[in-house]
C-alpha positions as a Markdown table, in Angstrom:
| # | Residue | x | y | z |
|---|---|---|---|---|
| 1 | Unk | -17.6 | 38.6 | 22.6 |
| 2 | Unk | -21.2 | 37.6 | 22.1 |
| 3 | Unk | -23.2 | 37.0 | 19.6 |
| 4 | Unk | -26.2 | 39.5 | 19.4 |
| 5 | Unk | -28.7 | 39.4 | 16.7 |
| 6 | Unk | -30.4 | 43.6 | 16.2 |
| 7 | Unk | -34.3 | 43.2 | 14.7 |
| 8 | Unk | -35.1 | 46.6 | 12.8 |
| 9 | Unk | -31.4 | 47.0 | 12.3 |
| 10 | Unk | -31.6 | 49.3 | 9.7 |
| 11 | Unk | -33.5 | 52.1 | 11.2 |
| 12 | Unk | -32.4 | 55.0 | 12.9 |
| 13 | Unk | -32.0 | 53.5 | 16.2 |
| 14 | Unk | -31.6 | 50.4 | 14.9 |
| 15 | Unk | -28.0 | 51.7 | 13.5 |
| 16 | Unk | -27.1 | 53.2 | 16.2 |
| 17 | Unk | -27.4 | 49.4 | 18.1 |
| 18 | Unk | -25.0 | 48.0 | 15.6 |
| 19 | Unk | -22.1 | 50.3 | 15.7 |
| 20 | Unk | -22.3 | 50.1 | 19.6 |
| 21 | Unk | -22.5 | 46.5 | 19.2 |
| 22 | Unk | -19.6 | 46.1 | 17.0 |
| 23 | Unk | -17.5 | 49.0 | 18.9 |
| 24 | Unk | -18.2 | 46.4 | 22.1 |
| 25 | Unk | -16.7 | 43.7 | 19.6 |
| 26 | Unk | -19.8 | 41.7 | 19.9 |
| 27 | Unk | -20.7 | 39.4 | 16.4 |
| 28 | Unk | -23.7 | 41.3 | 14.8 |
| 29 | Unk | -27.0 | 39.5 | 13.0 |
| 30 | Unk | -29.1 | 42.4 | 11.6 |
| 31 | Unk | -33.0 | 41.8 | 10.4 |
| 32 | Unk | -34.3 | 44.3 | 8.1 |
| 33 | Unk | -36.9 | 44.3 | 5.3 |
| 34 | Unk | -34.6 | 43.2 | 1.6 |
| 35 | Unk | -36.2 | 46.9 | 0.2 |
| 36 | Unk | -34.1 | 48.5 | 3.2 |
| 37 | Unk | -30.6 | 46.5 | 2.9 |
| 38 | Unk | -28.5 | 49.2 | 1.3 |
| 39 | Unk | -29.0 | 51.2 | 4.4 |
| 40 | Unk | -26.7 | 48.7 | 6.3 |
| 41 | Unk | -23.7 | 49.1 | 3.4 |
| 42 | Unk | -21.7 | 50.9 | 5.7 |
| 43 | Unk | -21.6 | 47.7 | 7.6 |
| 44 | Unk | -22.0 | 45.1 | 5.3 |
| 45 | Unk | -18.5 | 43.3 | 5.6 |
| 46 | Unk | -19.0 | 43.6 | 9.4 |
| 47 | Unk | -22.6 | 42.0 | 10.0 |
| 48 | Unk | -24.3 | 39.1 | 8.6 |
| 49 | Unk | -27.8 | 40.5 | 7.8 |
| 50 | Unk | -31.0 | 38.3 | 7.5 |
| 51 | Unk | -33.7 | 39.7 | 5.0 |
| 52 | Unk | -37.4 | 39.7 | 5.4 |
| 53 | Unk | -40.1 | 41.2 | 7.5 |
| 54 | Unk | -39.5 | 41.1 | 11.5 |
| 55 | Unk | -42.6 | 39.4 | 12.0 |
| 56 | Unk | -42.1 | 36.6 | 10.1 |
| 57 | Unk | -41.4 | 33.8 | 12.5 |
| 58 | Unk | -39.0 | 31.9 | 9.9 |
| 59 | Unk | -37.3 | 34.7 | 9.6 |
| 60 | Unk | -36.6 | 35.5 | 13.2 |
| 61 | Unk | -36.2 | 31.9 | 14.4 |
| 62 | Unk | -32.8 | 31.8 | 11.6 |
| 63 | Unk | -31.8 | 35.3 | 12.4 |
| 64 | Unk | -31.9 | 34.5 | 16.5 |
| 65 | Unk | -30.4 | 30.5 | 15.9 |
| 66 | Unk | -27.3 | 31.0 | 18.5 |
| 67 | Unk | -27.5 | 34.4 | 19.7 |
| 68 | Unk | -26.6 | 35.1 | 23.5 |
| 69 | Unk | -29.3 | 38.3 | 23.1 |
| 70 | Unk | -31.7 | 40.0 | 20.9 |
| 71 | Unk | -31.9 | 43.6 | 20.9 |
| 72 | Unk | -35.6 | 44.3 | 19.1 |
| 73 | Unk | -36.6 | 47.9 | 17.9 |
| 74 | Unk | -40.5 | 47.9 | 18.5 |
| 75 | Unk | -42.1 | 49.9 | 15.6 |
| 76 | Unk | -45.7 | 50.3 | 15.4 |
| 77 | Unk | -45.5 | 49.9 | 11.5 |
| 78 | Unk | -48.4 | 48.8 | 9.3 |
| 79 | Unk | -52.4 | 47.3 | 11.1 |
| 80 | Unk | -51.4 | 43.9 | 11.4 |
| 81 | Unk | -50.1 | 43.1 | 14.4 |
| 82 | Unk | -46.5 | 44.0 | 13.3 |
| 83 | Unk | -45.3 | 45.3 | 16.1 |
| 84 | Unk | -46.8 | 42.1 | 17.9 |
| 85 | Unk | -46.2 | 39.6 | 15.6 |
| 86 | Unk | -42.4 | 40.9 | 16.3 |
| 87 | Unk | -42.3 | 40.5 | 19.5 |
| 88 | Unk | -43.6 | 37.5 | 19.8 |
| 89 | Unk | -42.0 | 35.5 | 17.8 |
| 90 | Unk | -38.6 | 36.7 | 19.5 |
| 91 | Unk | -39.7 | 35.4 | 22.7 |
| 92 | Unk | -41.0 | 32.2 | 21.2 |
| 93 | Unk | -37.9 | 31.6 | 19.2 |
| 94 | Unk | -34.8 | 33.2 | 21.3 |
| 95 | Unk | -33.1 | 30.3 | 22.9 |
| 96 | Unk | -33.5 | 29.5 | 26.2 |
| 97 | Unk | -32.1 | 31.7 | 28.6 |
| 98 | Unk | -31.0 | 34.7 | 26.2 |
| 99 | Unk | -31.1 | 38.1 | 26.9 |
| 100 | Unk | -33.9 | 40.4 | 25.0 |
| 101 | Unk | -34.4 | 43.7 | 24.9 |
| 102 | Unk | -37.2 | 45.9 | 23.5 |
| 103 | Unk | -37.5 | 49.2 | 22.5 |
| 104 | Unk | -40.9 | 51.7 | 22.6 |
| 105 | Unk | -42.2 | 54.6 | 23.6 |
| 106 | Unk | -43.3 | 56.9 | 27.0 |
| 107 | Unk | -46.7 | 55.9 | 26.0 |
| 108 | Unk | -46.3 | 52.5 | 27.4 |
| 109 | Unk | -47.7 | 52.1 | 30.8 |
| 110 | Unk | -45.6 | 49.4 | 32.7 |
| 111 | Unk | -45.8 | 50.2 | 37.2 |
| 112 | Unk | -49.1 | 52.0 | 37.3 |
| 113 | Unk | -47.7 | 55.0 | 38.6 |
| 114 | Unk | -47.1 | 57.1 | 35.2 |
| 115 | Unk | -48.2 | 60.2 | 34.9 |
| 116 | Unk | -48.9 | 61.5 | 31.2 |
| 117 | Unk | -49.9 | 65.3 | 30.6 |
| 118 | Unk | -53.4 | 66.1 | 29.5 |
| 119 | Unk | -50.6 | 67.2 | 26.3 |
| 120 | Unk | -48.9 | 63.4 | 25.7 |
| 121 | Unk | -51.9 | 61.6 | 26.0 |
| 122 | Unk | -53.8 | 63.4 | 23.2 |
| 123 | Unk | -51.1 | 63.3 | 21.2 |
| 124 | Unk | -50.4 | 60.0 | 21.5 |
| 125 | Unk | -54.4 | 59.4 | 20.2 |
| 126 | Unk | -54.0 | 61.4 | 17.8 |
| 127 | Unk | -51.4 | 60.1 | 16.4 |
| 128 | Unk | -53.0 | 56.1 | 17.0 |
| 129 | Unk | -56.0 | 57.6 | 15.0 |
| 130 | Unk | -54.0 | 59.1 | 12.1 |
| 131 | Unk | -51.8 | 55.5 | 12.0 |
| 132 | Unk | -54.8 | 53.6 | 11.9 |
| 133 | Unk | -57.2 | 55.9 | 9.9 |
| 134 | Unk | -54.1 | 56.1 | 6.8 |
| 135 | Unk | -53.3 | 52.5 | 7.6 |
| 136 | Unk | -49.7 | 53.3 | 8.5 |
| 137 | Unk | -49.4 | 51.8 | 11.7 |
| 138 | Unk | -51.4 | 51.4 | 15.0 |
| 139 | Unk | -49.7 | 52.4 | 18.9 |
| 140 | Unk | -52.5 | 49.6 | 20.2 |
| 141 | Unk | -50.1 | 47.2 | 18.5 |
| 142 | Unk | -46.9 | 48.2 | 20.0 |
| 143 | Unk | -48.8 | 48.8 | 23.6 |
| 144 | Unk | -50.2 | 44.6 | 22.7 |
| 145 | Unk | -46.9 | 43.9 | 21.9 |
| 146 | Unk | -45.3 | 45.0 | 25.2 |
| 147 | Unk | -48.0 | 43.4 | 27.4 |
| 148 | Unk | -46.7 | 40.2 | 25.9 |
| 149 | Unk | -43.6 | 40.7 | 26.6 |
| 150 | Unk | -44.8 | 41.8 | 30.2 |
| 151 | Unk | -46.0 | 38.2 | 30.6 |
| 152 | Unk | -43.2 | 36.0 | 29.5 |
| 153 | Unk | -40.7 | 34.6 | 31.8 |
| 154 | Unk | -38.4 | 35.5 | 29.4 |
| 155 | Unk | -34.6 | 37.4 | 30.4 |
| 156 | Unk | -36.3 | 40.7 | 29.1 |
| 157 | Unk | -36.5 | 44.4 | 29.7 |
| 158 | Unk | -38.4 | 47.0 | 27.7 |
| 159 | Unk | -36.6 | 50.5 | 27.7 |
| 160 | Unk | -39.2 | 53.5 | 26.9 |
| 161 | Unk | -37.8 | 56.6 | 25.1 |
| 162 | Unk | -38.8 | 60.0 | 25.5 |
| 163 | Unk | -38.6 | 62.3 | 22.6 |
| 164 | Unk | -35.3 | 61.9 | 21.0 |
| 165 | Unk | -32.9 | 64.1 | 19.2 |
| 166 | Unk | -30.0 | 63.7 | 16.7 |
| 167 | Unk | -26.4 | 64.6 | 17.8 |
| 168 | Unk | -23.5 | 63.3 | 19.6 |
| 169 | Unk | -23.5 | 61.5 | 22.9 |
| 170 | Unk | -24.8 | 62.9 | 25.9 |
| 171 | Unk | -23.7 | 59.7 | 28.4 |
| 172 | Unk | -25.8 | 56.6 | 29.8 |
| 173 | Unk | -29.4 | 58.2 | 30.2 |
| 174 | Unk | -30.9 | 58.8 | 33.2 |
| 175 | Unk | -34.0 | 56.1 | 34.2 |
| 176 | Unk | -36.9 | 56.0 | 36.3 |
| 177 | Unk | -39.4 | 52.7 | 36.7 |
| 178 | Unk | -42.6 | 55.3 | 35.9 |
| 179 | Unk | -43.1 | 57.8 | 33.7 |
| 180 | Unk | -43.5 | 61.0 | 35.5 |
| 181 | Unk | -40.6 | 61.1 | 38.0 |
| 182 | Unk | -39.1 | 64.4 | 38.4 |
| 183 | Unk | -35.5 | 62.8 | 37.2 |
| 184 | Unk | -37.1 | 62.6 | 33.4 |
| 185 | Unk | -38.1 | 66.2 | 33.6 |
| 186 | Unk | -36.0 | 67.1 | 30.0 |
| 187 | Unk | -37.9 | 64.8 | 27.7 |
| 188 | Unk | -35.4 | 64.2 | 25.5 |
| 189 | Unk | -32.4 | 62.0 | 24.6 |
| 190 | Unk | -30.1 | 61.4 | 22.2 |
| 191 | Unk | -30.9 | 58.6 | 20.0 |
| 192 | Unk | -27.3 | 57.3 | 20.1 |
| 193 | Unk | -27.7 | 57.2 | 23.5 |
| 194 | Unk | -31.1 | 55.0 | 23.6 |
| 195 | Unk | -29.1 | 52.9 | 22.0 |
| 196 | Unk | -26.3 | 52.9 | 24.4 |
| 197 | Unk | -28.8 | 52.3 | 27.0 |
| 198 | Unk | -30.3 | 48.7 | 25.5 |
| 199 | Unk | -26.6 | 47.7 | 24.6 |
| 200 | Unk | -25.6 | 48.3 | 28.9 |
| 201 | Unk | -28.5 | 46.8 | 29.9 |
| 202 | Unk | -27.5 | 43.3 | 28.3 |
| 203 | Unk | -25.0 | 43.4 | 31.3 |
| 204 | Unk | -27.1 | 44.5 | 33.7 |
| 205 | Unk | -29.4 | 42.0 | 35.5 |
| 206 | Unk | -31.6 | 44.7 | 37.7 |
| 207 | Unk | -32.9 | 45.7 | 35.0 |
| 208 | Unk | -34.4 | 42.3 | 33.7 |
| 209 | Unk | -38.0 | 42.1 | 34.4 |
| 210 | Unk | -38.3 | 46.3 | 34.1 |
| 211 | Unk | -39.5 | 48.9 | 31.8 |
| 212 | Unk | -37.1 | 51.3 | 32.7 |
| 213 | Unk | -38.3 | 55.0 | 31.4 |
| 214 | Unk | -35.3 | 57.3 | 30.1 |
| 215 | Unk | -34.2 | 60.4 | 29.2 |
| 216 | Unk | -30.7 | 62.5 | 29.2 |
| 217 | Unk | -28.6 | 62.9 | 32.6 |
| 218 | Unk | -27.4 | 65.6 | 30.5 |
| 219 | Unk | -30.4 | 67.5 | 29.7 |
| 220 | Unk | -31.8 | 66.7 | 32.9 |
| 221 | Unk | -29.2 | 68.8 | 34.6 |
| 222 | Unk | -29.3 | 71.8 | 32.3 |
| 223 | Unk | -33.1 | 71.5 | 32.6 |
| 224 | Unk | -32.6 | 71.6 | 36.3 |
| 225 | Unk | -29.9 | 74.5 | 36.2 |
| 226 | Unk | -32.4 | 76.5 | 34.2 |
| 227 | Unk | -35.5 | 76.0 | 36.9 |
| 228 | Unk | -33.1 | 77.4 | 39.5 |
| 229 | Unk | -31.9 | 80.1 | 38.3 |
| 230 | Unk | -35.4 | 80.9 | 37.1 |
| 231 | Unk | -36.4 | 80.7 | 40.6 |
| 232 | Unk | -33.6 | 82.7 | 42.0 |
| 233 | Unk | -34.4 | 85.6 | 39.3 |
| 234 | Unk | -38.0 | 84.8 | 40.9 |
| 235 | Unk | -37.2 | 85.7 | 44.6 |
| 236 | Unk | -35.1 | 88.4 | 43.6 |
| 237 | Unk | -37.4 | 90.4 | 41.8 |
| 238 | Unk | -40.2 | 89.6 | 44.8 |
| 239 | Unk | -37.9 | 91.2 | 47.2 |
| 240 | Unk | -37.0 | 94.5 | 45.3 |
| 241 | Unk | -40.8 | 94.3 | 45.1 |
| 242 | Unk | -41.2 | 94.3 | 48.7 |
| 243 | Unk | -38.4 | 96.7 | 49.3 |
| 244 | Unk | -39.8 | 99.3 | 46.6 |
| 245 | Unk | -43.3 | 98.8 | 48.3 |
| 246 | Unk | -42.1 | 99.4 | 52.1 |
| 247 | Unk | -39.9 | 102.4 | 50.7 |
């Protein structure tokens, strides 16, 4: 058993980290803001959760005291460094030698070899300048955020959703080190199973030092599937075509 403390435990995916932390038998420290508390109830006699905002270095530096890891949901709440302020007071604070991992988005370039639709990447400033312009939170921050975590020496390893769905488990995600490779072709993955992702990759040490891009194995092969038939049907039809045309 280890002791694993969850910041942003009581958001969606943050959730979905604690039962797979507590399903693993592992002791659970949640962070959350004191407004968003009651959405932990149905764990309250299971977790010990720490109140206050996750960028608040007091905060995180009692909420981490002990912990083996820190699994850190990277939201890019608020225009205040947030998002930032988070991560860096994890890796300031974590003890020495402990495990951290970091969620974010597609959006966040990590090899130098992604490859973003003309599509993602004007959605992705449109949505930066609707954060900012509303004041409700700022992608700059979280893309700040994971450049500091890029630098540290820290244990750590930044996993980068796709879009993600609600519904049962689909299995371990599929991963790729850039954004782009054919193996992430669906897009999409179950947010239970972004969790399930960060939880295995406490265990597994190839991973530390990576930004590891994921989406369903699942969806990927349906996805697949579904391009060849669409092929087959494809050639088909071109060689009635032929055949009606030398007829």
């Amino acid at each position: 058993m280890k002791k694993i403390c969850i910041v942003g435990a009581s958001g969606k995916l943050g959730q979905c980290l604690v039962q797979h932390a507590l399903d693993r038998g592992d002791e659970v420290v949640g962070v959350c803001r004191e407004v968003s508390i009651p959405k932990l109830d149905k764990f309250k006699e299971r977790i010990t959760i720490v109140p206050g905002a996750t960028n608040d270095r007091k905060v995180i530096a009692k909420a981490v005291d002990g912990c083996d890891a820190v699994l850190t949901v990277l939201v890019p709440w608020d225009v205040q460094q947030y998002s930032a302020g988070t991560a860096q007071a994890v890796l300031d604070l974590a003890k020495p030698g402990a495990r951290l991992v970091f969620s974010c988005g597609w959006h966040i370039r990590a090899d130098g070899k992604e490859v973003h639709s003309r599509l993602f990447t004007a959605l992705v400033v449109i949505r930066g300048w609707i954060g900012r312009m509303m004041h409700i939170g700022d992608v700059d921050d979280q893309i700040e955020a994971c450049k500091r975590v890029f630098a540290s020496e820290a244990r750590w390893t930044v996993v980068r959703g796709s879009n993600l769905e609600e519904g049962e488990s689909q299995g371990l995600p599929a991963w790729s080190g850039h954004v782009g490779d054919l193996i992430l072709a669906s897009n999409i993955t179950c947010r239970v199973d972004f969790a399930l992702f960060m939880i295995e990759a406490l265990e597994n040490n190839e991973l530390i030092h990576k930004a590891p891009a994921i989406a369903s194995a699942a969806k990927r092969l349906r996805h697949s599937s579904r391009a060849c038939q669409a092929g087959s049907a494809h050639a088909s039809q071109t060689k009635i075509r032929s055949i009606q045309c030398r007829s």
